[in-house]
Biopython code that builds the backbone (N, CA, C, O; Angstrom):
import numpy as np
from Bio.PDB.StructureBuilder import StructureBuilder

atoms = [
    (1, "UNK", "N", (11.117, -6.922, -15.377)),
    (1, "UNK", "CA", (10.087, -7.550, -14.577)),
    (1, "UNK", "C", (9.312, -6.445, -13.851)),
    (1, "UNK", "O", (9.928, -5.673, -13.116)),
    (2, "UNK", "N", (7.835, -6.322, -14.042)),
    (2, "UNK", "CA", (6.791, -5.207, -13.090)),
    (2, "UNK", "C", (6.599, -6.025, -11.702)),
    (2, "UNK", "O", (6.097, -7.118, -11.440)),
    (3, "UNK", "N", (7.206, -5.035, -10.946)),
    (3, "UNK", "CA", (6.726, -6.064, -9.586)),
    (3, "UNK", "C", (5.796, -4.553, -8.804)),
    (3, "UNK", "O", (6.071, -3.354, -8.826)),
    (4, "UNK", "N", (4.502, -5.413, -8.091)),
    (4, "UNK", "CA", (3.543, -4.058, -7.689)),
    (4, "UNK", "C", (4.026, -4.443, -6.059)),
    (4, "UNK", "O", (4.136, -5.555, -5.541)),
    (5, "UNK", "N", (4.311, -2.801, -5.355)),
    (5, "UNK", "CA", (4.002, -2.663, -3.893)),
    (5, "UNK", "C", (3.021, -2.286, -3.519)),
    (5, "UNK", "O", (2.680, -1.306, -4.181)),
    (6, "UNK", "N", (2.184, -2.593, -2.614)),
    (6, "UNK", "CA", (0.983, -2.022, -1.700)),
    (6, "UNK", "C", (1.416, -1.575, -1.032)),
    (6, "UNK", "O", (2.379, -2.268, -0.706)),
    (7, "UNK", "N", (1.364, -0.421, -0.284)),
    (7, "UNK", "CA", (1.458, 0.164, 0.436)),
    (7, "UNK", "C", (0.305, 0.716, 1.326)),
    (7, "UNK", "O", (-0.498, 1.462, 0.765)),
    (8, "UNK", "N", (0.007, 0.253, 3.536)),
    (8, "UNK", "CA", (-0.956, 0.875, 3.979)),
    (8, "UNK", "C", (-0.584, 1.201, 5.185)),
    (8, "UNK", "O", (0.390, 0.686, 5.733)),
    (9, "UNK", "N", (-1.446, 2.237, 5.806)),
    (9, "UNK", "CA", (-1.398, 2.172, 7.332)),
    (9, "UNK", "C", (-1.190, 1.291, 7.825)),
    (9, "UNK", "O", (-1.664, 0.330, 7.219)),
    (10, "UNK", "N", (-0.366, 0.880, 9.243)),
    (10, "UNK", "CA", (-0.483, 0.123, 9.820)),
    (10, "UNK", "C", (-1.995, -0.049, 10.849)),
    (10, "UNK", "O", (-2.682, 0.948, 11.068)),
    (11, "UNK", "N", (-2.289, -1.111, 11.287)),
    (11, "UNK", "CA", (-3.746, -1.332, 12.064)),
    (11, "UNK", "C", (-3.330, -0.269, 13.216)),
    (11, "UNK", "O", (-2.190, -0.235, 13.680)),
    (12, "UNK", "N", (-4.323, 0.550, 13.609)),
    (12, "UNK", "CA", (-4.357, 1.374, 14.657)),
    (12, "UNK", "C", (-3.603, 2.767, 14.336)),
    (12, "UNK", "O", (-3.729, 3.540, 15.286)),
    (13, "UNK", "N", (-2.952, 3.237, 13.407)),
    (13, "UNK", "CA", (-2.759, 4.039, 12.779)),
    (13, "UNK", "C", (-3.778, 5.088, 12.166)),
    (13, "UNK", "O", (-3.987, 5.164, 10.955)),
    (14, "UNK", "N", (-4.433, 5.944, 13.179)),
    (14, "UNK", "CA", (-5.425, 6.933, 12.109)),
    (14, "UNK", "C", (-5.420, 7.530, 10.688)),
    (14, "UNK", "O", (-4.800, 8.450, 10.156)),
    (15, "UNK", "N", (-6.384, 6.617, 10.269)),
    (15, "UNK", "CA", (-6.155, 6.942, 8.380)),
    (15, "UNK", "C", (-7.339, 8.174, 8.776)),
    (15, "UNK", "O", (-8.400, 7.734, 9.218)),
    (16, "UNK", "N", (-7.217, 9.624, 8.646)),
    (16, "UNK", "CA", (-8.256, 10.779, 8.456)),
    (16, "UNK", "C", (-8.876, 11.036, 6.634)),
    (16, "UNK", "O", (-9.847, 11.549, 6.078)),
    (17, "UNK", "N", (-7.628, 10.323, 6.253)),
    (17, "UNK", "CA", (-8.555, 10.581, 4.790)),
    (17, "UNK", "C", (-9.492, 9.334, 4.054)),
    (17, "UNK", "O", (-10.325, 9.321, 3.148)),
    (18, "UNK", "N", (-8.871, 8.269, 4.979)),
    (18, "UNK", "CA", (-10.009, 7.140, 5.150)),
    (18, "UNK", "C", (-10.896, 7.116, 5.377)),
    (18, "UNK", "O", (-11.753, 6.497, 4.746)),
    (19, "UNK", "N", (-11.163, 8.067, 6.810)),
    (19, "UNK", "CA", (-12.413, 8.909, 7.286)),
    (19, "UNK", "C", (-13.074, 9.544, 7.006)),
    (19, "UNK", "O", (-14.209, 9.537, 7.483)),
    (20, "UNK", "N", (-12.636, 10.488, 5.999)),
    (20, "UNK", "CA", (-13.338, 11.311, 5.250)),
    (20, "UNK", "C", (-14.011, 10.571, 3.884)),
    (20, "UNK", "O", (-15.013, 11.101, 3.404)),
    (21, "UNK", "N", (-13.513, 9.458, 3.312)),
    (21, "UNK", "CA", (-13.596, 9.043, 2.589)),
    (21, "UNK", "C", (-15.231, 8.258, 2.983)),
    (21, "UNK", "O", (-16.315, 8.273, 2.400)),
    (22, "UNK", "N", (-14.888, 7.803, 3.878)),
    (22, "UNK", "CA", (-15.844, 6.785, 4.495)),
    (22, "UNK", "C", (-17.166, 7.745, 4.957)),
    (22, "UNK", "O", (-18.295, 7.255, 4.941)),
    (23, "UNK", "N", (-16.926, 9.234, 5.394)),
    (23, "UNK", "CA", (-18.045, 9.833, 5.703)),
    (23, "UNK", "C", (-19.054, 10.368, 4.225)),
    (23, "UNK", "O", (-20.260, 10.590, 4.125)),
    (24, "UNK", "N", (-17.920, 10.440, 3.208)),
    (24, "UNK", "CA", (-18.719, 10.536, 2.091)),
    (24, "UNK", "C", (-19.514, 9.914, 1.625)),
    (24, "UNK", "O", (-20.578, 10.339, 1.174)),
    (25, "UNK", "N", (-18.936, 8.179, 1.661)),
    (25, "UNK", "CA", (-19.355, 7.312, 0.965)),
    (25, "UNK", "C", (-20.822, 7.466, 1.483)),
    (25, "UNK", "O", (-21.823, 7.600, 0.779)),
    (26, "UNK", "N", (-20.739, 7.407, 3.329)),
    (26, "UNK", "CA", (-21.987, 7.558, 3.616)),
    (26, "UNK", "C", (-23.584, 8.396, 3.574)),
    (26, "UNK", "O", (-24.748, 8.152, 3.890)),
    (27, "UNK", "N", (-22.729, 9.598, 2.927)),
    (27, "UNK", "CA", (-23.577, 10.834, 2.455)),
    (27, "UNK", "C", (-24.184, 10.493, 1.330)),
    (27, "UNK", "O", (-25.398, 10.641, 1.191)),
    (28, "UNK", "N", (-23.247, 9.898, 0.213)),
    (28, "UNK", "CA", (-24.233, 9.719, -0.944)),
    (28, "UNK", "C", (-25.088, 8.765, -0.325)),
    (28, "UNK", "O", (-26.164, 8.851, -0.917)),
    (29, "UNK", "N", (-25.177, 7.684, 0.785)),
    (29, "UNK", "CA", (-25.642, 6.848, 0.746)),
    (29, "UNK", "C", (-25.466, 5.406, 0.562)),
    (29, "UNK", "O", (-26.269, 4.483, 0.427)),
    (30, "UNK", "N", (-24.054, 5.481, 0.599)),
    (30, "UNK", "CA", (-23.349, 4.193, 0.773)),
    (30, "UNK", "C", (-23.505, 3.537, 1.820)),
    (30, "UNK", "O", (-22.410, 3.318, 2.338)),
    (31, "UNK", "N", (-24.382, 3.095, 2.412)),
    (31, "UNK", "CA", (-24.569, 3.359, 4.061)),
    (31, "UNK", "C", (-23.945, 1.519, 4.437)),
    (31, "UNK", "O", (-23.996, 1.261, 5.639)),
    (32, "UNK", "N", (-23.445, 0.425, 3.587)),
    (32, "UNK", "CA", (-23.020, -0.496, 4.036)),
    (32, "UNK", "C", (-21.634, -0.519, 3.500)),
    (32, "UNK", "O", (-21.116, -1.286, 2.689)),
    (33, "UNK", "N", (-21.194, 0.426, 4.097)),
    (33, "UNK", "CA", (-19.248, 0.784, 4.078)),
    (33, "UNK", "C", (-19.270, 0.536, 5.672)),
    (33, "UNK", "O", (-19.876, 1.313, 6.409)),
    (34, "UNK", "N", (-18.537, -0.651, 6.191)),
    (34, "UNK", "CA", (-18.166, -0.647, 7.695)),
    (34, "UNK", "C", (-17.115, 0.685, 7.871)),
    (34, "UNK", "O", (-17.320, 1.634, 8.628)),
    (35, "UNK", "N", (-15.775, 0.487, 6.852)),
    (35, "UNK", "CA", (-14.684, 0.904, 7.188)),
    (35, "UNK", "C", (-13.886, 1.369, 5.811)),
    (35, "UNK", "O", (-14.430, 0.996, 4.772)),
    (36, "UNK", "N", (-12.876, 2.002, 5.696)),
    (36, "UNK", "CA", (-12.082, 2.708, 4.484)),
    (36, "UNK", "C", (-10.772, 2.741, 5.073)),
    (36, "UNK", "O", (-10.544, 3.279, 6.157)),
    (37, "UNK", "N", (-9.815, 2.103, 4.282)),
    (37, "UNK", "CA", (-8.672, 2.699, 4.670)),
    (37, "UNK", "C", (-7.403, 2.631, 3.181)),
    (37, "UNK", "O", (-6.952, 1.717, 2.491)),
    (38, "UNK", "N", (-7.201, 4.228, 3.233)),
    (38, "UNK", "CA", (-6.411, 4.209, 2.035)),
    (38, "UNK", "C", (-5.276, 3.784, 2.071)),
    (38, "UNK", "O", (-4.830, 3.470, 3.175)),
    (39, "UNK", "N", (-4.703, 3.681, 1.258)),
    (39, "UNK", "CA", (-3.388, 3.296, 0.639)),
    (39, "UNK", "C", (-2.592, 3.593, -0.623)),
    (39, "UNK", "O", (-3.067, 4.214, -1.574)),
    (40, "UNK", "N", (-1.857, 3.308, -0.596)),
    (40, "UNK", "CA", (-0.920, 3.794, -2.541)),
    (40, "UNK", "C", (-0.496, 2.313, -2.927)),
    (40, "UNK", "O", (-0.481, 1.381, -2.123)),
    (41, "UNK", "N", (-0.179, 2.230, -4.174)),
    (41, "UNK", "CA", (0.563, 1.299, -4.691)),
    (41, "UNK", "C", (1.379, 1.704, -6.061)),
    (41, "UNK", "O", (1.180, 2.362, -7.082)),
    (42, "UNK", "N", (2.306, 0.998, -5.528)),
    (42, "UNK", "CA", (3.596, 1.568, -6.199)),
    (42, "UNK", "C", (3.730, 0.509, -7.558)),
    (42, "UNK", "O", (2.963, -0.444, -7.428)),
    (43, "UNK", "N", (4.456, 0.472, -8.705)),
    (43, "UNK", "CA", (4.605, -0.586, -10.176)),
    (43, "UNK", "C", (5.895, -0.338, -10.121)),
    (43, "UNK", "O", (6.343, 0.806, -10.184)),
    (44, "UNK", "N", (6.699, -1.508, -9.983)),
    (44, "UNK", "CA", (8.345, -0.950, -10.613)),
    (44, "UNK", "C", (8.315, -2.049, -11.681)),
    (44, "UNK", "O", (7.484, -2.906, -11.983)),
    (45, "UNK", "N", (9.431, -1.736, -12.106)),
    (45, "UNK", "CA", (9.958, -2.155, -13.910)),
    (45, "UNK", "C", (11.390, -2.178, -13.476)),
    (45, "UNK", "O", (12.137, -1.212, -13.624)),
    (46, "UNK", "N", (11.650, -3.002, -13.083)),
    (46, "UNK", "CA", (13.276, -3.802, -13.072)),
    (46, "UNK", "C", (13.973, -4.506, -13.648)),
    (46, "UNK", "O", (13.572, -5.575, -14.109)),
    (47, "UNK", "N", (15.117, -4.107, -13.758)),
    (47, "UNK", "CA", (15.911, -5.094, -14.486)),
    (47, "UNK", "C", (16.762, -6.276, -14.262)),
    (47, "UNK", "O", (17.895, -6.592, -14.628)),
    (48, "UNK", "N", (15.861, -6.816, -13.553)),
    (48, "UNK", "CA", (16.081, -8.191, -12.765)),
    (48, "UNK", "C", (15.056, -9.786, -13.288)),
    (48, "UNK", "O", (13.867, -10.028, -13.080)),
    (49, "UNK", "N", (15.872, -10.426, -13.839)),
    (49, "UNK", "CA", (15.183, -11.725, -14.251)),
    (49, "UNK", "C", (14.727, -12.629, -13.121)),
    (49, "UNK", "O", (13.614, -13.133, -13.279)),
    (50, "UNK", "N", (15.477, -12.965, -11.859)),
    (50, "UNK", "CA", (15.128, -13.843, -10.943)),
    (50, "UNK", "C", (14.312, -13.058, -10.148)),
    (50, "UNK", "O", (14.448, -11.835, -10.123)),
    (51, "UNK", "N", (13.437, -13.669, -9.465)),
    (51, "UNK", "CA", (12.227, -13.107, -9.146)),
    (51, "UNK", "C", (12.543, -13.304, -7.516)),
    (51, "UNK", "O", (11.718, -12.852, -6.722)),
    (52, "UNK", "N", (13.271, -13.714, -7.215)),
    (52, "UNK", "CA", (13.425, -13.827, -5.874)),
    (52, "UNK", "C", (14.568, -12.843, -5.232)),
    (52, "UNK", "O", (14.575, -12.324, -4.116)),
    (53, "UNK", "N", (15.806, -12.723, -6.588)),
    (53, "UNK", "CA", (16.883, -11.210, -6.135)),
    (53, "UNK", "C", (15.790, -9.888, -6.230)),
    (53, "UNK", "O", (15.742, -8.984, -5.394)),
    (54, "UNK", "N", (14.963, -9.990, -7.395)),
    (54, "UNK", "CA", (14.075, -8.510, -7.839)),
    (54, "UNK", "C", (13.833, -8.372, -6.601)),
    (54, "UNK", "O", (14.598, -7.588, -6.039)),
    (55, "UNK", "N", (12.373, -9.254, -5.416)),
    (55, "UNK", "CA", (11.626, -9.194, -4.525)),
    (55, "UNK", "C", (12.984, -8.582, -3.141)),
    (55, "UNK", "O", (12.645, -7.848, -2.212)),
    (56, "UNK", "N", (14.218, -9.012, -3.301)),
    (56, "UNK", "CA", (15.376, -8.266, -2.360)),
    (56, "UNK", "C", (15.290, -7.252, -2.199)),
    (56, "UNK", "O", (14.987, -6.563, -1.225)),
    (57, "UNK", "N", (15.657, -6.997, -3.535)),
    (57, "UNK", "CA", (15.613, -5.818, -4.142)),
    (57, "UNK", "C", (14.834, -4.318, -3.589)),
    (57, "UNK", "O", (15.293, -3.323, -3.028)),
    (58, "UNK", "N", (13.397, -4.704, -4.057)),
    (58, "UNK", "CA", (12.477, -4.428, -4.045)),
    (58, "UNK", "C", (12.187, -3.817, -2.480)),
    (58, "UNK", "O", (11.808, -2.675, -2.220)),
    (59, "UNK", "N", (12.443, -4.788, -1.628)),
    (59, "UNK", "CA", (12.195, -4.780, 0.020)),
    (59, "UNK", "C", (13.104, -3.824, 0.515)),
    (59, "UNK", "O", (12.882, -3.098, 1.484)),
    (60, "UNK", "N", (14.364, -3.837, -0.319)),
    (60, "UNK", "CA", (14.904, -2.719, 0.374)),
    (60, "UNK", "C", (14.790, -1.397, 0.277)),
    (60, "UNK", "O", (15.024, -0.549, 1.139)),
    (61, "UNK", "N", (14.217, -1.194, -1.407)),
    (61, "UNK", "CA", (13.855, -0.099, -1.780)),
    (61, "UNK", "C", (12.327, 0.437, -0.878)),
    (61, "UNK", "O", (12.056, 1.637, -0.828)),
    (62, "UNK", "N", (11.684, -0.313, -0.401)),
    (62, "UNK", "CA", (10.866, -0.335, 0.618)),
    (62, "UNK", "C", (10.717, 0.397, 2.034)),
    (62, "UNK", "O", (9.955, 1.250, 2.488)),
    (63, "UNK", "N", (12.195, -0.600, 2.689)),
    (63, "UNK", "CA", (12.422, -0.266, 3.697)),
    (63, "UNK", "C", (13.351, 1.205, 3.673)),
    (63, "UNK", "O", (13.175, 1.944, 4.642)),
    (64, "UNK", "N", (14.269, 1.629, 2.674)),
    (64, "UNK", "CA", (14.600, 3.161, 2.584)),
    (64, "UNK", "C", (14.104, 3.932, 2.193)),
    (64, "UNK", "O", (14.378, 5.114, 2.402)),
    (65, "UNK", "N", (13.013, 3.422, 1.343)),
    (65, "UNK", "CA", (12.515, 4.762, 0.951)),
    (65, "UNK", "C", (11.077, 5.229, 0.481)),
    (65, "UNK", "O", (10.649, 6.381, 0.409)),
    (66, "UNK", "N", (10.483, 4.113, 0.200)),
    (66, "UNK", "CA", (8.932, 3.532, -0.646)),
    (66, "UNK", "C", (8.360, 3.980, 0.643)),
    (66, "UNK", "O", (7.798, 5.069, 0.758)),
    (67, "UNK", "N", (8.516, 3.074, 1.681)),
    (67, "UNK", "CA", (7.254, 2.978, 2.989)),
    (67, "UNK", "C", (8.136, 3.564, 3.908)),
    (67, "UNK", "O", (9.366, 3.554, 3.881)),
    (68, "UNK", "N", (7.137, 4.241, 4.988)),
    (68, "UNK", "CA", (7.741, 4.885, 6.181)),
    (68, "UNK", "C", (7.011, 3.211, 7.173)),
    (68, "UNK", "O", (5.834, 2.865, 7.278)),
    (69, "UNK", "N", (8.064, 2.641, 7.637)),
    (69, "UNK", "CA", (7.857, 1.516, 7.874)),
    (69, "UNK", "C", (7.757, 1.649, 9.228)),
    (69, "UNK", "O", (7.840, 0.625, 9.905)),
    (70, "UNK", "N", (7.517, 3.212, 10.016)),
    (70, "UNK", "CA", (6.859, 2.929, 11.035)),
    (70, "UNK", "C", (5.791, 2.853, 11.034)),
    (70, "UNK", "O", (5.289, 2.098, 11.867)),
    (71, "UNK", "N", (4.982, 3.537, 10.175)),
    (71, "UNK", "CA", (3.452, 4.063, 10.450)),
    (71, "UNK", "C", (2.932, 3.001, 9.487)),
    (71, "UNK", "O", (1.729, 2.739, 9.500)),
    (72, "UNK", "N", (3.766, 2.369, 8.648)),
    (72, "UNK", "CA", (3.104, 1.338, 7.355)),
    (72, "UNK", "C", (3.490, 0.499, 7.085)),
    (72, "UNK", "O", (4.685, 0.327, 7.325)),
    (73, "UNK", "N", (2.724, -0.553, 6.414)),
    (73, "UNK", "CA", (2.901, -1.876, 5.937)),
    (73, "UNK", "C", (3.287, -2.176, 4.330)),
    (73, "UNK", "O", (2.608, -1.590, 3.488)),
    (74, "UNK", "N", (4.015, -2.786, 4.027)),
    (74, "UNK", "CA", (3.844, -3.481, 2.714)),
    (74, "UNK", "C", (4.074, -4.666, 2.142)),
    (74, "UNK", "O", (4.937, -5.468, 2.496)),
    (75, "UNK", "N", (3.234, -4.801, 1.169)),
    (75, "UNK", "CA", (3.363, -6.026, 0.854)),
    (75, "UNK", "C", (3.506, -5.876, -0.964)),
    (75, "UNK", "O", (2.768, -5.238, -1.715)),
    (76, "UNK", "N", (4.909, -6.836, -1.363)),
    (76, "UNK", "CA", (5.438, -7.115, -2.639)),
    (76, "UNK", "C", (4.612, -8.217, -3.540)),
    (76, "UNK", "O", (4.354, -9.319, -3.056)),
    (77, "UNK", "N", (4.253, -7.899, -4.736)),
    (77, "UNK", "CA", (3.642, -8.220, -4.980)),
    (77, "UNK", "C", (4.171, -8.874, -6.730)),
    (77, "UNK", "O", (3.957, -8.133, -7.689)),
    (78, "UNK", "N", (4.742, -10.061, -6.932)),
    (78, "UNK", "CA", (5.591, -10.605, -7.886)),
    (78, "UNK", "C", (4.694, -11.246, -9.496)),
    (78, "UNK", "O", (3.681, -11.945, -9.479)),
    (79, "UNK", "N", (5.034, -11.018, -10.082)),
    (79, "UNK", "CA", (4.080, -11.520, -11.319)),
    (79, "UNK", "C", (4.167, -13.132, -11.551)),
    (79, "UNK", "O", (3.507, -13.664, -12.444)),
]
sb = StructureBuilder()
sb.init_structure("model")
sb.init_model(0)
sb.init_chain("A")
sb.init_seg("    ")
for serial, (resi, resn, name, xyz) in enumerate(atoms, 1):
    if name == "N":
        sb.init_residue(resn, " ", resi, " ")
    sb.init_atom(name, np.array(xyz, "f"), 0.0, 1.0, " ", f" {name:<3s}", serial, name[0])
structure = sb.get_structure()
């Protein structure tokens, strides 16, 4: 089973490469970008049929080691 994590800053958390991102956009001329904020996302491939042990699973691999779950959020994302 592919289950996708998002992974982001938490709100109020300075994203700087968000910022930078966002000052670019505005250079070429992107000029209706309010805001940018990056993130990663993770694909696992498990070997789990029930979709509700995988998503356990999944959360814990999260909480040890995927996301620094002070500074970030995530959200599991099940097929």
């Amino acid at each position: 089973m592919k289950i996708t994590v998002n992974i982001q800053l938490k709100q109020g958390v300075l994203d700087p490469q968000g910022k930078a991102v966002h000052h670019a956009l505005n250079s070429l001329g992107f000029n209706g970008v309010k805001d940018v904020r990056i993130g990663k996302q993770i694909i696992l491939e498990v070997n789990q049929e029930d979709p509700e042990l995988a998503a356990k699973e999944v959360e814990s691999m999260c909480e040890e080691l995927l996301a620094n779950t002070v500074i970030e959020d995530y959200e599991i994302v099940l097929p």
